[in-house]
N, C-alpha and C positions, 0 to 999 in steps of 0.2 A: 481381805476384801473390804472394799471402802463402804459405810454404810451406808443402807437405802434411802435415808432420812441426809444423807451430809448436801451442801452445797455445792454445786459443779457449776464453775464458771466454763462459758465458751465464747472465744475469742475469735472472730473469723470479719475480713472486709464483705465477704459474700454472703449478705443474708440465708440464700438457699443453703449453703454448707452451714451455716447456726443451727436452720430448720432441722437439716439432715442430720446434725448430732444429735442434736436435743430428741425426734425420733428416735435414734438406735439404744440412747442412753434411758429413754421412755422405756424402750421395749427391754430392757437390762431392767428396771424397778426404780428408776431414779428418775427423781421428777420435779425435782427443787435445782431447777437451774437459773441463773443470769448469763446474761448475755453482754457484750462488749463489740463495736464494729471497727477497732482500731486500735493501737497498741494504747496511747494515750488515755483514750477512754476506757480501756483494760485498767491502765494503773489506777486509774480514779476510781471503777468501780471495784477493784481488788481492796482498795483499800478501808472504803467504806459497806462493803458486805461482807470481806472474810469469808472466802468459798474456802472449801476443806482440800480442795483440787481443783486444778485450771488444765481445758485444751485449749492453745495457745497455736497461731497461723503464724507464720514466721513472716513471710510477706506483705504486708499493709500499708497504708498512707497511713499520714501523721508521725508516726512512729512504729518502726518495724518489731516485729514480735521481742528478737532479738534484744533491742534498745527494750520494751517493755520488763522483759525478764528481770534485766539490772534492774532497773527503777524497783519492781517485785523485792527482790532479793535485799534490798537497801532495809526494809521494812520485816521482812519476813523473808527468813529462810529455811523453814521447815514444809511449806507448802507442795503439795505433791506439780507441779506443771510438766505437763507433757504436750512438747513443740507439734506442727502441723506443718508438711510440706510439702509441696508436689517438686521440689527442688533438691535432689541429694548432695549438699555443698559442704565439705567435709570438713571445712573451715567455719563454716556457718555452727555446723551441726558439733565441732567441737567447741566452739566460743558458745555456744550455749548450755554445753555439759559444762564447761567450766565455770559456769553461773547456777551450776546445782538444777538440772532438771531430772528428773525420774527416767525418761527417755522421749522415743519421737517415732512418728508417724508420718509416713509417706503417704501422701494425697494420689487419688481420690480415693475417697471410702463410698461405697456402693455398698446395696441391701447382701450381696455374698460377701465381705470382709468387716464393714463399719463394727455392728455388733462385736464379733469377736476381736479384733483390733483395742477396742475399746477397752472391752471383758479383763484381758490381757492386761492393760495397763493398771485398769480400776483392783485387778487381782495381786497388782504387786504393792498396794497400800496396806498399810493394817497388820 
């Protein structure tokens, strides 16, 4: 399990779904997050804070999660990132295993799955 002290980046164009993680990830004991609203500005702030782990929204302007991941990966390939989708695209979703992701989550997360969704991924760290 990842520690309560590490840094969780979360990447989402929809502020309310940032909110909503950074909540569930709250209520899990983890409270040292950033935030990114765009793959672009993912890479920027990946680079310059070194989160311990990233949820990442595959869907975005500027630059799609997808495209972020590579940019990610050029730099750092050990980082745990786990994709975010409300889109099951089995092409999508293997071009991004093949970029070295931990795994991926199907959108939306609501107060009955978020937490444990999360729990889940944060459990297969460490």
């Amino acid at each position: 399990m990842l520690s309560k002290e590490a840094k969780i980046m979360v990447v989402d164009d929809m502020k309310m779904i940032r909110t909503a993680i950074k909540r569930y990830l709250g209520e899990l004991g983890y409270q040292n997050t950033v935030e990114a609203s765009n793959g672009k500005e993912a890479v920027d702030v990946f680079s310059t804070e070194r989160p311990e782990m990233v949820f990442m929204d595959i869907v975005m302007p500027e630059m799609t999660g997808n495209q972020a991941l590579v940019e990610m990966r050029k730099t750092d390939k050990n980082t745990p990132i786990v994709m975010l989708t409300s889109v099951a695209d089995e092409t999508m979703v293997q071009e991004c295993s093949d970029a070295g992701i931990l795994g991926y989550i199907l959108k939306p997360l609501n107060t009955d799955n978020g937490p444990d969704m999360l729990s889940s991924m944060l459990g297969k760290v460490g």
